[in-house]
C-alpha positions as CSV (number, residue, x, y, z in Angstrom):
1,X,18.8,3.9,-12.6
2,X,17.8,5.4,-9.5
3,X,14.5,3.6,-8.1
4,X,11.5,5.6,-6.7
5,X,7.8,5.8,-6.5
6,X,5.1,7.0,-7.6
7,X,1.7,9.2,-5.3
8,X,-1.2,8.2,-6.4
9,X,-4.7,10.2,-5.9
10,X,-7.5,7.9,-4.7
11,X,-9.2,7.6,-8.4
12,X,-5.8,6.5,-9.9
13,X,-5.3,4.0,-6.8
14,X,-9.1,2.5,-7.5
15,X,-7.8,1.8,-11.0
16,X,-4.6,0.3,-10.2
17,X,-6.3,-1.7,-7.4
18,X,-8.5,-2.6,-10.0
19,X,-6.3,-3.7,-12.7
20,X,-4.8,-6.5,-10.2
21,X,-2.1,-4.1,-8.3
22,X,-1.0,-6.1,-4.6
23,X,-2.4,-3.7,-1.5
24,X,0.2,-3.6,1.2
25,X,-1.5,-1.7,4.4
26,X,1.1,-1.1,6.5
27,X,-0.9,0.8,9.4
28,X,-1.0,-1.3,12.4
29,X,-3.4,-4.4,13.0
30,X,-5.8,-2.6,15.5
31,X,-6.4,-0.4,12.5
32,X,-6.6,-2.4,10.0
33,X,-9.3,-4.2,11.9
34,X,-11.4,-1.4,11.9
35,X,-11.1,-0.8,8.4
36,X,-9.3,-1.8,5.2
37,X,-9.7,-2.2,1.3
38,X,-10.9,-6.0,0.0
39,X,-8.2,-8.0,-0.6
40,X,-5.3,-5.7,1.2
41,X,-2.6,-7.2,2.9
42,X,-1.5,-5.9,6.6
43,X,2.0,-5.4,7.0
44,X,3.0,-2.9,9.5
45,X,5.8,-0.3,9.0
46,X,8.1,-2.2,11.6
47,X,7.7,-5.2,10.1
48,X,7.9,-4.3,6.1
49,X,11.0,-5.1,4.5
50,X,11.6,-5.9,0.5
51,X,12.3,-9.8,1.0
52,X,8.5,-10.1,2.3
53,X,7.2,-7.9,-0.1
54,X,9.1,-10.3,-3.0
55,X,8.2,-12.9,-1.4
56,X,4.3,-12.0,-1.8
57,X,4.7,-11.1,-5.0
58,X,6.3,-13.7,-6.6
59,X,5.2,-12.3,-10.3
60,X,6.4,-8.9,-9.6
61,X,2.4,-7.2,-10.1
62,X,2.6,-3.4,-9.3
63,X,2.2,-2.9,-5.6
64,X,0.2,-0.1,-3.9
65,X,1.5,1.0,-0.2
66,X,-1.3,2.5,1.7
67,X,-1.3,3.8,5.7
68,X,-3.8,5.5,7.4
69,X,-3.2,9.7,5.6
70,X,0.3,9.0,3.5
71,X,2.9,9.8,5.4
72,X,4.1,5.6,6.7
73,X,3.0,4.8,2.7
74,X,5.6,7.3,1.7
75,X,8.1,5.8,4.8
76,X,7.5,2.5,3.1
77,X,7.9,3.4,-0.3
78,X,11.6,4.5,0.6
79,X,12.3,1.5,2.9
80,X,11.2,-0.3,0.0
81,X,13.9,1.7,-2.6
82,X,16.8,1.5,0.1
83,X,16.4,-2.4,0.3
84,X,16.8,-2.1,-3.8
85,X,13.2,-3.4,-4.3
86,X,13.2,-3.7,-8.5
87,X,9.3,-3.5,-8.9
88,X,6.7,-1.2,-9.4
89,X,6.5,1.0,-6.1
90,X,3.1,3.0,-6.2
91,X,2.1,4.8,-3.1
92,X,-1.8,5.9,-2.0
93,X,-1.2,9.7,-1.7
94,X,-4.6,10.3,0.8
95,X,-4.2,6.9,2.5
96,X,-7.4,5.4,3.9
97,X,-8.9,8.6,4.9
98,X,-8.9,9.7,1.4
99,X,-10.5,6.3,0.4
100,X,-13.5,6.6,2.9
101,X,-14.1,10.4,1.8
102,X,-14.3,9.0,-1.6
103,X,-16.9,7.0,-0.3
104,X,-15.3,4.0,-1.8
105,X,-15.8,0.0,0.0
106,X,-14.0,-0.6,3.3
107,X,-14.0,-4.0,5.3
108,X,-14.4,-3.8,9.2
109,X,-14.0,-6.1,11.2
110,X,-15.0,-4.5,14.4
């Protein structure tokens, strides 16, 4: 079975977020200071690989990959497939930017 993932729009990611999905932000920490979704966990794109991923997600919950407009979520997603990652590989189609337009909660901490 070949492995992919799935774009969401921002209404489905709220949903999926929601319903207990793990956030992986894998923009870089400078921007993920200055903003980021309660709860999200920062792993940048150099640094993601599917053993950390695993080994955050030890019951294998849907993860969501956002970046900063959806092109490193989509980067990601494939590192993510290549390393044979077996679960659930959703992907924030609009990234952050999408989430603040839809006026939906961000953390700062700057």
């Amino acid at each position: 079975m070949a492995l992919s993932f799935k774009s969401l729009n921002i209404q489905e990611s709220f949903i999926i977020i929601k319903e207990g999905a793990i956030i992986i932000d894998v923009r870089e920490e400078d921007e993920f200071n200055q903003a980021h979704i309660k709860n999200s966990i920062l792993i940048p794109l150099s640094k993601l690989t599917s053993e950390k991923i695993i080994s955050l997600n030890p019951d294998n919950k849907k993860i969501i990959i956002h970046c900063r407009s959806g092109k490193r979520s989509k980067v990601a997603a494939n590192i993510l497939i290549n390393q044979n990652y077996t679960g659930e590989i959703l992907e924030m189609d609009s990234g952050i930017i999408g989430w603040i337009e839809s006026k939906l909660p961000v953390i700062s901490k700057t």
